[in-house]
N, C-alpha and C positions, 0 to 999 in steps of 0.2 A: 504494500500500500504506500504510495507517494504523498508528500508531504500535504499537498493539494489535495487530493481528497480526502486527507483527513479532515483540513479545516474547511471544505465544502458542507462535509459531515458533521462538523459540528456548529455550522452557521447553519445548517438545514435545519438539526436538531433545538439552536437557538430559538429560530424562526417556527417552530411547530411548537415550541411551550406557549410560545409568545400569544401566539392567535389562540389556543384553545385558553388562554387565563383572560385574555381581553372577551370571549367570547361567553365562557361563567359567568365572567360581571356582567355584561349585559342583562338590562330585564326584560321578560316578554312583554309583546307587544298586546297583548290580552291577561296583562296583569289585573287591572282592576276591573272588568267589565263585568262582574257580577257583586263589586262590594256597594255599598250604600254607605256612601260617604259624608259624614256628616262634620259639623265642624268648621274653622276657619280655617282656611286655605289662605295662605297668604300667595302675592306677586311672587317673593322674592323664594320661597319653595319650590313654586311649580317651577319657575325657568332652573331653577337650581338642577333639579334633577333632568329636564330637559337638556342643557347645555353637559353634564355628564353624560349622559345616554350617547348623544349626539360627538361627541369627544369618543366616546367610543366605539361608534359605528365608524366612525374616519380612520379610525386607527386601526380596525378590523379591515375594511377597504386598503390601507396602506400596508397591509403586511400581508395580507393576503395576495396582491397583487407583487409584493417582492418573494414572494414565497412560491407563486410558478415561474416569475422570472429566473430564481434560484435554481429551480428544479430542471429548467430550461437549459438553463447554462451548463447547468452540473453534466445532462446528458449529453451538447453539444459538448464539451470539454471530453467526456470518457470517449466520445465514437472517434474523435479527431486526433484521442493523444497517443501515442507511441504503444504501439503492443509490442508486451514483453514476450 
């Protein structure tokens, strides 16, 4: 095993804890549609949790998408590089 594929491996391995921990904190999207919500609700709760959520849908999108650009590269890199 070459030096390179090890840290492909273990930047793949990075990039795959990565998204399934951003992806736990997420909440469903039909979290509350059957609670009855009572109570005050302020401005500055709702966006709070909004702008979290939202923070992490983006980050879910940005690693996700680095993470088959990774996968991409990693194969073009193994078919192109030197057989032993």
């Amino acid at each position: 095993m070459s030096a390179a594929e090890i840290i492909f491996g273990i930047i793949l391995l990075l990039f795959s804890i990565a998204i399934t921990i951003i992806v736990l904190l997420q909440e469903g999207h039909q979290q509350d549609l059957g609670a009855i919500t009572g109570g005050a609700d302020t401005f500055l709760s709702k966006n709070k949790a909004r702008s979290v959520d939202a923070f992490l849908a983006r980050w879910t999108k940005v690693i996700a998408i680095g993470f088959f650009i990774l996968v991409i590269a990693i194969n073009v890199y193994m078919y192109f590089a030197p057989k032993k």
